[in-house]
N, C-alpha and C positions, 0 to 999 in steps of 0.2 A: 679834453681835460683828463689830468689823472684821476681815478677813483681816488688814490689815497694821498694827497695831496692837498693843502689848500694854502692861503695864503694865512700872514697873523693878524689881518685887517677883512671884515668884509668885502666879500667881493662874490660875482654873478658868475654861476655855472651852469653847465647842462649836462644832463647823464640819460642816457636811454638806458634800456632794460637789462637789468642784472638776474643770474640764477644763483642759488647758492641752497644752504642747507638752513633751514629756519624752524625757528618754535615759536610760538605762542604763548602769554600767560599774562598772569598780574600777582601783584607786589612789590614791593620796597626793593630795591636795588640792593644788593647785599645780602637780603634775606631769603628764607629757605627752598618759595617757589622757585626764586629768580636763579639761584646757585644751582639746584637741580637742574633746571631748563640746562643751563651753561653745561651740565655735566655732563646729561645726554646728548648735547650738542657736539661736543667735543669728544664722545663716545662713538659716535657714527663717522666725522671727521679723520679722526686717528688712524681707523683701516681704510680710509677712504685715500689718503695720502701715499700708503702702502699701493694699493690699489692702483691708483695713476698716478701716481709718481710724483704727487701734488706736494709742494710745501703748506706745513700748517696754516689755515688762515686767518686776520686778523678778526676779533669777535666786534660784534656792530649792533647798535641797539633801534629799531625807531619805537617813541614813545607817548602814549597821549592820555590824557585823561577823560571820561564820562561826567565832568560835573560843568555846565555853560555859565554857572552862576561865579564861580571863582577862578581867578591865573589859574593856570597851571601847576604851580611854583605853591599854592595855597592849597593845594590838595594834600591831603593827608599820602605818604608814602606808600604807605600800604594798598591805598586805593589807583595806583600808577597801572597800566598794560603798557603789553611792549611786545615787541616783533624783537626776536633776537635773531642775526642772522651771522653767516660765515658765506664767502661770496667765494663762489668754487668758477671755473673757465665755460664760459656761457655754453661751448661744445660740448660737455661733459654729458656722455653717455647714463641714461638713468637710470640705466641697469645697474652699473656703478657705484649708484646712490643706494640702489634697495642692496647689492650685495654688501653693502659697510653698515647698513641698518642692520642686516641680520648678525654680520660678523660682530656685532657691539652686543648682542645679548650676553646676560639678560640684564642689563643695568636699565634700571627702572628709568621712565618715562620714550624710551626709544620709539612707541608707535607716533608721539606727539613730534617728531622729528618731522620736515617732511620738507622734500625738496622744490622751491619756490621758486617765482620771478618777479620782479616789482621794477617800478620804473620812478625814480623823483624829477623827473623833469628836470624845468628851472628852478634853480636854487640859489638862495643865500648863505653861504656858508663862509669860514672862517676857522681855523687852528686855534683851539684853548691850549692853553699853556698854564698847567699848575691841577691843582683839587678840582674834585667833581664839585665841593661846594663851592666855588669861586667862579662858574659856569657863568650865572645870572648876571655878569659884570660882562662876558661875552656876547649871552644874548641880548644884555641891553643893547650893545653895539649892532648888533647885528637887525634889531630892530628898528633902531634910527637909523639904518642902512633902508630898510626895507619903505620906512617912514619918507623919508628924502626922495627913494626911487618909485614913490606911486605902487607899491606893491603890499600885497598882502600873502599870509599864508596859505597854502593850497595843497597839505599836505601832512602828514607825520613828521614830528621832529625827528633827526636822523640823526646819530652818534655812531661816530669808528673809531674806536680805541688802540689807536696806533702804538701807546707802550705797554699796552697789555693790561689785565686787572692786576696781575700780580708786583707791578710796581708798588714798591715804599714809601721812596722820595716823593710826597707831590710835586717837588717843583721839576722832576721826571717827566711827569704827567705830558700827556701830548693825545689831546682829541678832538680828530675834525667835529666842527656843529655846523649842520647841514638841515638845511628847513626849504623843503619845496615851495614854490611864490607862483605868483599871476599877477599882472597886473587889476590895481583897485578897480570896481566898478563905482560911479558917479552916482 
């Protein structure tokens, strides 16, 4: 399967291990941690392109909440984490990495940068088409995908924001929704 890719309807993929450049944090989507993370993200990226000849890459979010007692969706924003990542050529030398880390000083947060690998296995994923609020009309679908095929989640929810945050137009908007599965247990 392609990473970046998916269909407009649920449907089953598989993905083994990706490297890229990732942060860590919590808060609201849009708000100060989360733009920061994004900036140093994209601080260490930028020379790193220079560096191997890499084109920019698209930013990607996985995201979960700490509370068992409410959806997800019921969580106060604020209270959101999130793995933000940029998915660089699994080859990629990691000398590479630290030499774009250093060339980004001193824009604050660059030690929290740090070059990752993670693997979502099987997945349910699907192409949102429109606003980030308009999401949960996706993931319902994608649940009663999940619901129908005996599977549960096994995983961080995964976003790749294929037109960028800097899109205007929602109806622009284009972002795979990716949720690792397993089959249910009885």
């Amino acid at each position: 399967m392609n990473w970046y890719s998916a269909a407009d309807t649920p449907e089953l993929a598989g993905f083994g291990p990706v490297t890229g450049l990732g942060v860590t944090g919590r808060g609201a989507p849009g708000g100060p941690a989360h733009l920061a993370a994004i900036t140093a993200l994209y601080a260490v990226a930028h020379p790193l392109t220079g560096l191997a000849g890499l084109p920019m890459p698209v930013l990607e979010g996985r995201w979960w909440v700490e509370d068992a007692t409410r959806h997800p969706l019921d969580v106060p924003r604020d209270e959101w984490h999130w793995h933000l990542f940029l998915r660089l050529p699994d080859d990629l030398d990691p000398a590479l990495a630290e030499q774009a880390r250093e060339a980004a000083r001193p824009t604050p947060g660059i030690d929290a940068v740090q070059l990752v690998t993670f693997t979502d296995g099987q997945c349910v994923q699907m192409t949102h088409h429109g606003s980030f609020a308009e999401e949960p009309k996706s993931l319902a679908l994608m649940d009663e995908f999940m619901r129908a095929h005996g599977l549960v989640p096994a995983g961080l929810h995964h976003e790749i924001y294929l037109s960028g945050l800097q899109e205007t137009d929602p109806t622009a908007l284009r972002t795979i929704l990716r949720q690792p599965v397993r089959t249910a247990r009885n």
